[in-house]
C-alpha positions as CSV (number, residue, x, y, z in Angstrom):
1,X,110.1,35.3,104.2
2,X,107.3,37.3,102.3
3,X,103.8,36.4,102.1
4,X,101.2,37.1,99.5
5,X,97.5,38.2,100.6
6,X,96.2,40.4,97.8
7,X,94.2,43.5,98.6
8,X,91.0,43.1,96.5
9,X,88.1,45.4,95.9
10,X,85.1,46.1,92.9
11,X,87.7,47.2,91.2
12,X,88.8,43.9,90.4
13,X,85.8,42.3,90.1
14,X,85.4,39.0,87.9
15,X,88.5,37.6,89.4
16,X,88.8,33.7,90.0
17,X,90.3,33.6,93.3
18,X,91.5,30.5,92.2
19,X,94.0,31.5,89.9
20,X,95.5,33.2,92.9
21,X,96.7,29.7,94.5
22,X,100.4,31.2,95.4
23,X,98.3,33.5,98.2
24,X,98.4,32.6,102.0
25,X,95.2,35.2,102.5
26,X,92.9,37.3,100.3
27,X,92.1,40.8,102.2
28,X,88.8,42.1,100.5
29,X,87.1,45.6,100.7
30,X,84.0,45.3,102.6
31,X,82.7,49.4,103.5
32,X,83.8,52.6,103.2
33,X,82.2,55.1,105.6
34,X,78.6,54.9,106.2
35,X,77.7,54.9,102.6
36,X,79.7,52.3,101.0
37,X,79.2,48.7,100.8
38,X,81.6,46.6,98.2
39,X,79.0,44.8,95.8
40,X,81.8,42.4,95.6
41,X,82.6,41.3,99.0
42,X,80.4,38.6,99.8
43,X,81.4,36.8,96.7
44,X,85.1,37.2,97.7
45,X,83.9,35.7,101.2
46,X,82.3,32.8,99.7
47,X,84.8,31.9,97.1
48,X,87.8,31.9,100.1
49,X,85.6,29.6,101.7
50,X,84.6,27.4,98.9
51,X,88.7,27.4,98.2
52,X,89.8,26.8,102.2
53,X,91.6,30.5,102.1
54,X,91.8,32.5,104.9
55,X,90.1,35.8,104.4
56,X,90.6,38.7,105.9
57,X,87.9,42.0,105.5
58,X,88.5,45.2,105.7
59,X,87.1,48.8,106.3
60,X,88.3,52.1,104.9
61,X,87.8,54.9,107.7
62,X,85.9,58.4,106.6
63,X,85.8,61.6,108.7
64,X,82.3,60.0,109.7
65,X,80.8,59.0,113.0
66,X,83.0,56.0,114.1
67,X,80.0,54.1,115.7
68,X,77.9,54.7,112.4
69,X,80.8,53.4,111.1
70,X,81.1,50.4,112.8
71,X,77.5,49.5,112.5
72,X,77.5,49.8,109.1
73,X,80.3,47.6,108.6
74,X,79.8,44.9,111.2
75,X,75.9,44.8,109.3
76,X,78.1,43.6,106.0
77,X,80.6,41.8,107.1
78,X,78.5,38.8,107.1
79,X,80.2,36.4,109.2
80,X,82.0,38.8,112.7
81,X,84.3,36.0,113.5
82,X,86.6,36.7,110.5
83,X,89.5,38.6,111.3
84,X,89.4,42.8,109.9
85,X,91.2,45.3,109.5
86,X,90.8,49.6,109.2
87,X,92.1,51.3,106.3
88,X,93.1,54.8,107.3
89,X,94.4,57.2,104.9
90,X,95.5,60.4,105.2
């Protein structure tokens, strides 16, 4: 069984979430580092809940101070009961 929960960021910004009825979850960018914030995320956040989607937020990891970090991201994430995730790249 496959499920669909796009991974959505600025770079897509504009898009109707609603067009995306075929996903079980939308996972949206919400920080990057400590100097990153997605301009877009909180309107991802409201639209999922406006259209009863689960949403999912998550982080992508710098070389940075992981408490600054942290910080900085639980101050955007806007509602801390939402479930997140860490993006870590090599």
């Amino acid at each position: 069984m496959t499920i669909f929960g796009p991974d959505i960021s600025s770079y897509q910004a504009g898009l109707d979430l609603s067009r995306l009825a075929n996903a079980s979850f939308v996972l949206a960018k919400t920080t990057e580092g400590t100097y990153y914030t997605d301009g877009d995320y909180q309107g991802w956040r409201r639209q999922c809940t406006s259209l009863g989607k689960p949403f999912v937020w998550y982080h992508f990891l710098s070389g940075e101070d992981p408490h600054a970090q942290a910080a900085h991201t639980l101050a955007n994430v806007g509602d801390t009961t939402l479930p997140g995730m860490l993006d870590a790249e090599p």
